[in-house]
N, C-alpha and C positions, 0 to 999 in steps of 0.2 A: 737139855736146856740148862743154862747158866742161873746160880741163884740171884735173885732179885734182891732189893734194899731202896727202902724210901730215902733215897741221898736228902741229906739237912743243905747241903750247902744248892744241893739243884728244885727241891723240893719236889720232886716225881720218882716215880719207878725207875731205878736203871743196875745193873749189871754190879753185882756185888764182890767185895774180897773174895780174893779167894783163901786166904786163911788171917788171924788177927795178925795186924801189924808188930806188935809188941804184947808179951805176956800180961795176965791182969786183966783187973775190970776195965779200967781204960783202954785197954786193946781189946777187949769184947764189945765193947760202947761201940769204939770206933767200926768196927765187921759190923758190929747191928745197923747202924746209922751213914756209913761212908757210902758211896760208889769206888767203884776201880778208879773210873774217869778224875773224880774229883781226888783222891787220894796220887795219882801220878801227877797232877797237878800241883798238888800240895808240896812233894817231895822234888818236883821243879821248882817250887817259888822258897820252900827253906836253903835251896842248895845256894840260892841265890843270896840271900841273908845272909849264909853262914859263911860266903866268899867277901862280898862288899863290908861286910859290918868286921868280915875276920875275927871270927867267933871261935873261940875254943870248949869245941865242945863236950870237955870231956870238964867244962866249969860248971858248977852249981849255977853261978848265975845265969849263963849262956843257955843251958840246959833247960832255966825258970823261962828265958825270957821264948825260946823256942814253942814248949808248951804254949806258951798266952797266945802266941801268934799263929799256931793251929788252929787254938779254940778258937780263933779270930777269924782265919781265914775259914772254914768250915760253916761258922754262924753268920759270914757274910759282913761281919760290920767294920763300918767305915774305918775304925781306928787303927786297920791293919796295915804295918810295916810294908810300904812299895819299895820296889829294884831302884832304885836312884841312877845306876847305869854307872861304869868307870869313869872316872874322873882323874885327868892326867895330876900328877904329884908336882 
C-alpha cells in the first residue's frame, strides 16, 4: 500500500510523494503535507505561469514570485495567479 498524507490543499487522506520534491525543510514540509494529486497539479498550473507571464526562472525574482504562488495555490486562497489563456499579440 501506498503512503498516505493529509493533503492541505484537499484537506483528506490521499496518496502521498513519493520522495521530497526539492532538498530541505521545504521539500520535507511539502512530502509531509502534499498529495501526488495535488502536487502534479501544481506543477501543471506553474508551467502555465512560467509560459504566459514568460518568466525566467533562473531570476530571483521569478523564483520569489513562484514560491508565493505555491504557498498560494496549496493553501487554497483566492489571491492565486489564474491561466489568463494566450492572447493574440
Amino acid at each position: 500500500m501506498s503512503r498516505q498524507v493529509f493533503c492541505r490543499k484537499y484537506q483528506k487522506e490521499m496518496e502521498a510523494l513519493d520522495f521530497a520534491p526539492f532538498p530541505g525543510a521545504k521539500g520535507q514540509e511539502l512530502f509531509d503535507t502534499v498529495s501526488k494529486q495535488a502536487w502534479q497539479e501544481w506543477l501543471k498550473h506553474q508551467t502555465t505561469l512560467i509560459n504566459e507571464k514568460r518568466l525566467n526562472v533562473f531570476e530571483a525574482d521569478a523564483k520569489k514570485f513562484l514560491e508565493e504562488q505555491r504557498e498560494k495555490f496549496f493553501n487554497n486562497d483566492e489571491s492565486l495567479e489564474k491561466a489568463e489563456g494566450l492572447k493574440p499579440e
